[in-house]
Steps between C-alpha positions, in 0.01 A plus 500: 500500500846453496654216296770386809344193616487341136841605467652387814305121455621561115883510666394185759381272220849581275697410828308205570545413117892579529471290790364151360779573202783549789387184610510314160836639411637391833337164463748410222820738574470473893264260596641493888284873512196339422305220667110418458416766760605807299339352157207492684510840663630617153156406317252560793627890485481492120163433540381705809685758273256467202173536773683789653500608115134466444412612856664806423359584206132492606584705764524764201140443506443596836398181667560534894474134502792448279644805705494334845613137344827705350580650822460200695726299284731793479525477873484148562735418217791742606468357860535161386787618298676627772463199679639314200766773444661515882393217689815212541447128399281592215558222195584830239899577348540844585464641163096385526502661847612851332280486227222480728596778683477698181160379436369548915656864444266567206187335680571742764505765230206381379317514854634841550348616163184337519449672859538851288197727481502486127463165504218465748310817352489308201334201631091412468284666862469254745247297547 
């Protein structure tokens, strides 16, 4: 099976790390860029990052289970994203608001790989 998915949560758990540091290096040198809002968006990604981590390594394994919850996220996530990303009156600087972008673009690269027959021919039968 090929190793993409691990990599591409691999590069959405560094940007969601780079992320909460942005944020705490802002705090002191800028703190008009942050307000409570992005530390908390900051640290929720961090640590839907890490799951998205785990999640894709037992897909190594196979598990279609694990397989369907990564491509649902992968979806759901880069929608939610977008929303984040585009929509006006949202309570994010725009520097948070392109750094998600980044991160919905490689949940949507993510979806696209998972959807890949190598993926899904390496994947337990269905039950």
């Amino acid at each position: 099976m090929t190793n993409t998915p691990l990599r591409l949560t691999q590069v959405f758990a560094v940007l969601s790390a780079g992320l909460v540091a942005a944020t705490a290096l802002l705090h002191f040198v800028a703190p008009s860029l942050v307000n409570p809002t992005v530390w908390i968006r900051a640290v929720g990604v961090l640590v839907l990052s890490l799951l998205y981590l785990r999640w894709a390594a037992r897909l190594r394994g196979g598990s279609r289970r694990v397989y369907r919850r990564l491509l649902w996220v992968s979806v759901a996530g880069s929608l939610g994203i977008a929303a984040l990303a585009l929509l006006p009156g949202t309570p994010y600087p725009a520097w948070v608001r392109v750094e998600q972008a980044v991160q919905g673009v490689i949940l949507l690269a993510l979806a696209w790989v998972l959807t890949r027959p190598a993926v899904r021919a390496h994947l337990e039968p269905a039950r």
